[in-house]
KOLLUM-551221 format. One record per atom (N, C-alpha, C, CB): x, y, z; residue in three letters. Coordinates in steps of 0.1 Angstrom, whole numbers, padded with zeros to 4 digits, always signed. Glycine has a CB too. Example, Ala and Ser with C-alpha at 12.3 -4.5 7.8 and 13.67 -1.06 7.14 Angstrom:
# residues 2
+0132-0057+0078ala +0123-0045+0078ala +0132-0033+0078ala +0113-0045+0090ala +0128-0022+0071ser +0137-0011+0071ser +0129+0000+0079ser +0141-0006+0057ser 
***
This chain:
# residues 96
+0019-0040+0127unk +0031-0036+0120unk +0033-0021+0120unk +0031-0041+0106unk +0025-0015+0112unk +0025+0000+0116unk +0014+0006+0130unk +0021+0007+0100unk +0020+0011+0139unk +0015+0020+0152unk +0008+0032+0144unk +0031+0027+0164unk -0006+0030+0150unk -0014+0044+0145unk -0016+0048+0135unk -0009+0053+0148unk -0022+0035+0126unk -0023+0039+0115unk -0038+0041+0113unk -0016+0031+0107unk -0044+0047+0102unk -0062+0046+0103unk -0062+0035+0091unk -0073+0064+0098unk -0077+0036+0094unk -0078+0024+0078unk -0094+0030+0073unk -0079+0000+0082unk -0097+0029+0059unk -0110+0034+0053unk -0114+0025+0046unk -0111+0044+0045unk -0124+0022+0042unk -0131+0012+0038unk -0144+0015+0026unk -0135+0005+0050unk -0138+0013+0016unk -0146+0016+0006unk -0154+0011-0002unk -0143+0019+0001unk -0164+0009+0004unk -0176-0007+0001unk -0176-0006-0012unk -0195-0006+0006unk -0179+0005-0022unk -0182+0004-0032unk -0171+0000-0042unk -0189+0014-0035unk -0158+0003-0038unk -0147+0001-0042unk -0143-0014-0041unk -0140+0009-0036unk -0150-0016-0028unk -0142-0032-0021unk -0126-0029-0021unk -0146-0048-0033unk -0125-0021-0013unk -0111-0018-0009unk -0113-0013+0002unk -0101-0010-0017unk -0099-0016+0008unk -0094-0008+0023unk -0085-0003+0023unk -0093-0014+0035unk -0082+0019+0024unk -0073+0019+0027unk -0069+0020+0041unk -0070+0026+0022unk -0055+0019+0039unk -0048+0027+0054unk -0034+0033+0051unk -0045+0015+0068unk -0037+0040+0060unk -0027+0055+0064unk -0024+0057+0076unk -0034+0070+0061unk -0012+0068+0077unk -0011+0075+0088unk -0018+0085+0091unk -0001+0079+0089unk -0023+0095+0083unk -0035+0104+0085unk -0048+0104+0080unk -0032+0114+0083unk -0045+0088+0071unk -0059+0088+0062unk -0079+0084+0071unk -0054+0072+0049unk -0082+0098+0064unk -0094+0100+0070unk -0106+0092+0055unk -0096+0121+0074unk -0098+0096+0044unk -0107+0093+0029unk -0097+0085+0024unk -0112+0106+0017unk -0099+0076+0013unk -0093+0069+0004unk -0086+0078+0000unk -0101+0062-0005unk -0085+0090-0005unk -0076+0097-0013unk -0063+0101-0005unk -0083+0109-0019unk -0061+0100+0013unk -0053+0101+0015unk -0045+0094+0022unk -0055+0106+0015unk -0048+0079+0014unk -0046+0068+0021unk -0027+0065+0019unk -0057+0056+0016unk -0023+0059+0023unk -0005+0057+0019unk -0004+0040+0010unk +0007+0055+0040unk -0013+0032+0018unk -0013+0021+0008unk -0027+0013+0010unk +0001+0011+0010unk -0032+0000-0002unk -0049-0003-0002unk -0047-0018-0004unk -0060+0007-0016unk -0054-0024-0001unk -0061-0040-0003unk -0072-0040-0016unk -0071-0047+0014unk -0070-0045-0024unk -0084-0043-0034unk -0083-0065-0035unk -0080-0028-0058unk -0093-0069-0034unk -0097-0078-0034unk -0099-0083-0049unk -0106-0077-0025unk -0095-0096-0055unk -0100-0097-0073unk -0106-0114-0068unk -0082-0097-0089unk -0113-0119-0074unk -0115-0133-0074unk -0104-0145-0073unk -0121-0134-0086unk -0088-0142-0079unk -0077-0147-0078unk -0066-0144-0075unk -0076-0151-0084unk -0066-0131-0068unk -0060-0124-0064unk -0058-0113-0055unk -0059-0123-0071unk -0052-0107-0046unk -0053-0095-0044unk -0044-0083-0046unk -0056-0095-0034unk -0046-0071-0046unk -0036-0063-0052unk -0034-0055-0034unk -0042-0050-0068unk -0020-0055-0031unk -0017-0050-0025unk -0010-0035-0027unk -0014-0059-0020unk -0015-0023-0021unk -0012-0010-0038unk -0005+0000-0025unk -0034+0000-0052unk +0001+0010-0035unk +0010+0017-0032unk +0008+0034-0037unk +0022+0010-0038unk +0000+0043-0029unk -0004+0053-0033unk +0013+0061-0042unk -0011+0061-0018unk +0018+0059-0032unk +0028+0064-0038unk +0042+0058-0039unk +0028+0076-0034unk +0040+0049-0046unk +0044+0032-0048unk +0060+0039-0061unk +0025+0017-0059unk +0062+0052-0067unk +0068+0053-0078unk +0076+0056-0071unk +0064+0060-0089unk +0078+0064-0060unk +0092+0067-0051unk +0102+0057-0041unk +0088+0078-0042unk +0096+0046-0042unk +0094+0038-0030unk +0110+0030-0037unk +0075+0027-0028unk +0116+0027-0030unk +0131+0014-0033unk +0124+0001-0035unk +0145+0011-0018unk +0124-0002-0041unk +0120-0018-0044unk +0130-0024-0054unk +0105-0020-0052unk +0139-0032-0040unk +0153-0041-0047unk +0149-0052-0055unk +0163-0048-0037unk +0136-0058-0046unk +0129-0071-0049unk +0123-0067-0062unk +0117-0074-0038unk +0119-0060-0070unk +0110-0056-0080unk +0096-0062-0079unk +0115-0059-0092unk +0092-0060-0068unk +0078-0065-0068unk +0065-0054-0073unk +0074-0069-0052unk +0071-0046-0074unk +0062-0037-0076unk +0061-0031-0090unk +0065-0029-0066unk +0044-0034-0094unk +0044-0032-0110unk +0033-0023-0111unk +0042-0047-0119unk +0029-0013-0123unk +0027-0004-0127unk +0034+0009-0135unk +0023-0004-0120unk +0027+0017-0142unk +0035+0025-0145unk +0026+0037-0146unk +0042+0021-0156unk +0025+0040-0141unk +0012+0050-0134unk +0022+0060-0129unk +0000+0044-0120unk +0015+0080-0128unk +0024+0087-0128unk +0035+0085-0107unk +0013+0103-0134unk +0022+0078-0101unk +0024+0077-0087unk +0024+0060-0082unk +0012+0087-0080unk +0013+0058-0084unk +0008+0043-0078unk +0014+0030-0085unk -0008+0042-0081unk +0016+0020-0077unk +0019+0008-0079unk +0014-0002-0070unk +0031+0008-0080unk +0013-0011-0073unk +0010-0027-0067unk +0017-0039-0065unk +0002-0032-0074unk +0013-0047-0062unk +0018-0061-0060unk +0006-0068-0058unk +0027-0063-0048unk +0006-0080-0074unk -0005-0091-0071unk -0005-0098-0061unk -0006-0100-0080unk -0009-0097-0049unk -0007-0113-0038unk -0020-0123-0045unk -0011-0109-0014unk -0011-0133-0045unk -0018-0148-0052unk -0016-0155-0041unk -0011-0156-0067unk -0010-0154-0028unk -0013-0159-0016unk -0010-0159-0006unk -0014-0166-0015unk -0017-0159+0008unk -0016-0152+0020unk +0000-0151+0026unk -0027-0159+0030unk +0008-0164+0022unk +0017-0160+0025unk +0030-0151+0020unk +0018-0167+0028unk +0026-0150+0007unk +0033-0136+0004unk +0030-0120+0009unk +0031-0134-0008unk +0025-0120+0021unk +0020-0107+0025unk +0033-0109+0037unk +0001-0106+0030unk +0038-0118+0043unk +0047-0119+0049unk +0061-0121+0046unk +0043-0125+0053unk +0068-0118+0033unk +0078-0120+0024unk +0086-0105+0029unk +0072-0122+0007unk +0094-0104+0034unk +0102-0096+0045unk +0106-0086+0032unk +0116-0105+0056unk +0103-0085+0018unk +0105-0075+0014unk +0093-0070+0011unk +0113-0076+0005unk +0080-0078+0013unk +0066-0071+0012unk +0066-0057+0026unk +0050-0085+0014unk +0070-0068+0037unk +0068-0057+0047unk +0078-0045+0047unk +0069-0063+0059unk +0087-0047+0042unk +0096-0034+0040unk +0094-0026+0031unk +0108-0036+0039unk +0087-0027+0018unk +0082-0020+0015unk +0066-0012+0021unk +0085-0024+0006unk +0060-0023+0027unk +0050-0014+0040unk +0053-0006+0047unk +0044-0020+0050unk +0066-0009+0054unk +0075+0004+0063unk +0078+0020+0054unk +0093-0004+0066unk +0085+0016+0041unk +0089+0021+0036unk +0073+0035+0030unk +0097+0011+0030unk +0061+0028+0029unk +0055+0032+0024unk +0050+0044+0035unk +0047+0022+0017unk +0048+0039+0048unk +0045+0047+0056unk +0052+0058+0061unk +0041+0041+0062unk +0069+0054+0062unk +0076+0062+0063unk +0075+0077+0055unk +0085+0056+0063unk +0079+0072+0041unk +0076+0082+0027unk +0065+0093+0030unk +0069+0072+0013unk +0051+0092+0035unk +0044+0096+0041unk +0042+0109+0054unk +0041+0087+0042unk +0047+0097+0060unk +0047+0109+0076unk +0060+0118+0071unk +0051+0099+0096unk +0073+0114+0063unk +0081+0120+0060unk +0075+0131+0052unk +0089+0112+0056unk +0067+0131+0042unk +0063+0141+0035unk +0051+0147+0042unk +0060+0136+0021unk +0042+0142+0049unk +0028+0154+0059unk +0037+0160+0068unk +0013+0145+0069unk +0050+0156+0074unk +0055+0165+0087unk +0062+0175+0078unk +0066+0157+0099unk +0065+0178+0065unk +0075+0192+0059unk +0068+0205+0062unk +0078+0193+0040unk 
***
C-alpha cells in the first residue's frame, strides 16, 4: 500500500511501527499494538488527520487509534485512506 515505507518493531512494546523515515518508534507515522481481543491500529499523528468515517478515537494532545476487532476491517476503504492520509501528513511535514 504505501512504497518505501520502514517498519520497527518493538518487542518489548509488542508493537510495530511504520513510517516513511521511521528508523525508532518515536518516529514512526502509524503502529499495530496487538491486545488479546483486539488490535489497535494507531495514528502518531491521528489529531490532524480528516476522518469523515469517525473511526478514529482518542483524545490525546496528537495520537489516535482504531480498535480492529477483525481482520477484515483493516480493509474498509476508509481504514486505508486514512493510512494514505497518515503517510502523506508526514512526508508532507519532513519535506518543509
Amino acid at each position: 500500500m504505501i512504497q518505501n515505507a520502514y517498519e520497527v518493531v518493538g518487542l518489548g512494546d509488542k508493537a510495530a511501527t511504520f513510517g516513511v523515515r521511521a528508523k525508532k518508534m518515536s518516529e514512526g507515522d502509524v503502529y499495530i499494538l496487538p491486545y488479546k481481543k483486539w488490535m489497535n491500529l494507531g495514528f502518531y499523528q491521528g489529531a490532524v488527520l480528516t476522518d469523515q468515517a469517525g473511526l478514529l478515537e482518542g483524545t490525546g494532545k496528537n495520537m489516535r487509534q482504531i480498535k480492529m476487532r477483525s481482520v477484515e476491517g483493516v480493509n474498509r476503504t476508509e481504514v486505508k485512506e486514512l493510512l494514505k492520509l497518515a503517510f502523506q501528513e508526514r512526508k508532507n511535514a519532513l519535506n518543509k
